[in-house]
C-alpha positions, 0 to 999 in steps of 0.5 A: 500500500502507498504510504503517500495514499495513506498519510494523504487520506489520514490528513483529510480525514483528521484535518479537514474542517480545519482546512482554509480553502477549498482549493487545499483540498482540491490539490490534497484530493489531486495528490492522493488520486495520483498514487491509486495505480501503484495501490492498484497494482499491489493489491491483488484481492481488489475488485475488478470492478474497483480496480477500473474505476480507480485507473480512470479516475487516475488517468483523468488529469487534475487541474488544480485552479488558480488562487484568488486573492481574498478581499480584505476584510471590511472592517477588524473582527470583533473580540469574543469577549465582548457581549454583542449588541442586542437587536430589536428582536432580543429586545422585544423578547424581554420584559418591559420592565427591564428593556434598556433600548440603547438610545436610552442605556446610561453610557457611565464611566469605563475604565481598565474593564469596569464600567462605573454608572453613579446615580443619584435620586430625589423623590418626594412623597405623601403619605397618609398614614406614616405609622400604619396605625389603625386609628388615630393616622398621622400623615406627612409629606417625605423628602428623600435623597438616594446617591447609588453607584452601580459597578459591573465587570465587562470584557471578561468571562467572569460576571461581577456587578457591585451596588451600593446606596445611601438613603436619607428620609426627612420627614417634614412635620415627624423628624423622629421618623427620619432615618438613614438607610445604606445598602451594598451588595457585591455578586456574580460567577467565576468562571473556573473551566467552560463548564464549572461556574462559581457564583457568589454573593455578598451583601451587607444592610443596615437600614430600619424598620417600615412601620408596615412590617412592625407586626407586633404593633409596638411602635417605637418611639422611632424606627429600630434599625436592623443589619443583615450580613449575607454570604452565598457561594457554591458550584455550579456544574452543567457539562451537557443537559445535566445540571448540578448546583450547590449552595452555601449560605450564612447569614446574620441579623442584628436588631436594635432596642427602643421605647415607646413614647410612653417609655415602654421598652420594646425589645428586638434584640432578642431576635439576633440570630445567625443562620447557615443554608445549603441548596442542592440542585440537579436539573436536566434540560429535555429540550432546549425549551424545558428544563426540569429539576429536583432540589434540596434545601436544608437550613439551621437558625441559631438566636443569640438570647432568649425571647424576652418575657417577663422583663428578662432575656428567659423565654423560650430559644427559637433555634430550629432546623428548616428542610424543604424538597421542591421539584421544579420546571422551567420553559421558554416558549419563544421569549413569548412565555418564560415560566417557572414553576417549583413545588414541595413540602418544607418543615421549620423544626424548633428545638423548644418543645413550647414553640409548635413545629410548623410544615405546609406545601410549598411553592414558587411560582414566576410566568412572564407572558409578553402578550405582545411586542410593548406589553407584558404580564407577570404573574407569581405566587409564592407559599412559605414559611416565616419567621419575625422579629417579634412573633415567636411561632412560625409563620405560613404565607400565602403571596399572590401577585400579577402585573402588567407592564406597557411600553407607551413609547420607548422611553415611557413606562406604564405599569399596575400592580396588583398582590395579596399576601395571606398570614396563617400565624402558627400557635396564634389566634390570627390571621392577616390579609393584606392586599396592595395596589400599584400604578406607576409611570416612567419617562426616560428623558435621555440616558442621563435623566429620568421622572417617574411617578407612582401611587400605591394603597395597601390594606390590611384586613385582620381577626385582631382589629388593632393590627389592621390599617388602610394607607395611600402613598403617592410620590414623583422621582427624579433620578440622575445618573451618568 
């Protein structure tokens, strides 16, 4: 056999899509061909059939054509690592909510692969009924200024984004209610090989307390400041279909002591607490429109104190253990409806044998429908358990929500909200209803400068009369940013 036929049939077999032209191929085809006669001749078991058709196809001359020289491209190739361009159809095949149209996306500062976009906002707002009481309502108008500053990583395989913000709320008739909030959060993956991500997630807050959220009706002379410290990291692994993520999670709350304007103590410390969480995830995508999955939840709540009873720190522990199994479903029909739908069962566990066990179904529910190219509604539904600062037992809630959100105009937003969030609170005689109605508008003036206005009234319906109230918000927004 010759070798010349051999290694040319090896090298096109092995290194024929990495060929640059078709002529290469056209004179690797003529070279190998014009050693068949010597194959022929040594072989004695070929075909006479094989055998002719290879002397014919020998004694046909090859010609190899001329090379043309290529034009030179047009213009550079574009670097992969940079993200392309979104067309209109990818616009169109995200919510309205979150489309940035590129006429309208703020530029900000880039410098050495950051892209750097501060922000700074004015709003102010009336409000009907600050302290979200029963009776006795108490309004004022609010003045509030929010410088932010968003930071994400760009040219890179790995996703980074950093937010931080400071809030100052004034009120101007209530000064006691005025507070300082200040937010951060640094999140997003490494990428370690093409398959195998690192995400991550770090957030520090510390803010104070709504008057709604205060489910215990103390109301502290002034708001009560809580920080939260989060930390989330795990791997994620998607080879092929198959998918595995794991999570670990710490987080830690703080809450501060206060008095009533009577001089009543109102304590929340004893509600400090850390909590480790782990998630474990396997999914496996059917098609490219479905995906389902299977996850694992475990979680342990540990307090630093006592529930304070009696006016010391000698009621029961609250630590438990929390366990939950969701199996899930995920499809996106087209960018037309993006669903996702997990169901289970979750159990809180106390170590106290005074605190009752809590367990219920559980579910999470999210399905995007963008009925047409300027208008999308969302739909949710979400079935928990809680636990709060001041109840002792658990908590089961119920949260229902739809919106729709219309783009009037590429740069004006119209949107309502409409959600009910039901309360079941465990070892209590009580039940809450609480429903909540939102309107809000958005106009874009340019990349730098946006006006949005919004109206909100919430309700709270409950068996126990001091804990329900009725309140309207309506505010106007001015933000800036770079």
């Amino acid at each position: 056999m010759d070798i010349r036929f051999l290694f040319c049939s090896f090298f096109m077999v092995l290194f024929m899509p990495y060929l640059l032209s078709f002529q290469t191929l056209i004179l690797l085809a003529a070279l190998c061909l014009s050693s068949a006669p010597s194959l022929a001749a040594g072989t004695k078991k070929t075909d006479p059939f094989l055998q002719k058709a290879i002397h014919e196809t020998a004694a046909t001359p090859v010609t190899a054509p001329v090379q043309k020289e290529l034009p030179p491209p047009l213009s550079a190739p574009t670097s992969t690592l940079e993200p392309a361009p979104l067309t209109e159809e990818d616009l169109v095949a995200q919510p309205v909510i979150t489309r940035e149209h590129p006429e309208f996306k703020p530029m900000g500062i880039v410098a050495k692969g950051y892209l750097f976009i501060p922000s700074l906002s004015l709003e102010q707002k009336y409000d009907n009924n600050i302290l979200a009481a029963t009776a006795q309502e108490q309004d004022d108008f609010i003045t509030a200024l929010t410088p932010a500053l968003h930071v994400e990583l760009q040219g890179s395989r790995h996703e980074m984004e950093f937010e931080a913000a400071y809030e100052v709320f004034q009120f101007w008739d209530h000064s006691d209610e005025n507070s300082e909030n200040f937010t951060t959060g640094l999140n997003g993956v490494l990428e370690a090989r093409q398959n195998v991500k690192i995400p991550y997630k770090f957030s520090y807050d510390s803010v104070h307390e709504k008057r709604e959220d205060d489910l215990a009706g103390l109301l502290p002379r002034e708001p009560l400041k809580q920080e939260t410290f989060l930390a989330e990291t795990g791997l994620d692994i998607k080879p092929g279909r198959l998918g595995l993520k794991v999570l670990g999670r710490y987080k830690q709350d703080e809450f501060e002591d206060g008095r009533t304007p009577v001089g009543v103590s109102v304590i929340r410390s004893d509600s400090d607490r850390e909590a480790w969480e782990g998630e474990t995830s396997v999914s496996y995508d059917l098609n490219p429109v479905h995906t389902v999955s299977l996850t694992g939840q475990w979680g342990q709540t540990n307090y630093d104190k006592r529930t304070f009873q009696g006016g010391a720190f000698t009621g029961p522990r609250r630590d438990n253990d929390r366990y939950g199994l969701l199996a899930g479903w995920k499809r996106d029909y087209k960018g037309i409806v993006i669903s996702t739908v997990k169901l289970g069962y979750e159990k809180r566990d106390y170590d106290s044998a005074t605190i009752n066990n809590i367990e219920d179904l559980a579910a999470d529910i999210d399905i995007a429908w963008n009925m047409s190219d300027i208008t999308t509604l969302n739909l949710a539904f979400q079935r928990t358990t809680l636990e709060d600062k001041d109840i002792i037992s658990g908590i089961r809630s119920s949260k229902t929500s739809i919106s729709i959100d219309h783009e009037l105009r590429k740069n004006i937003i119209l949107g309502i909200l409409g959600e009910h969030d039901y309360r079941d609170f465990e070892n209590l005689n009580r039940e809450d209803e609480t429903l909540r109605l939102r309107a809000l508008a958005r106009y874009t003036l340019n990349p730098h400068v946006s006006l949005s206005g919004e109206y909100e009234f919430t309700t709270r319906d409950s068996n126990l009369r001091p804990f329900q109230f009725e309140r309207d918000i309506f505010l106007v927004r001015l933000t800036g940013q770079m």
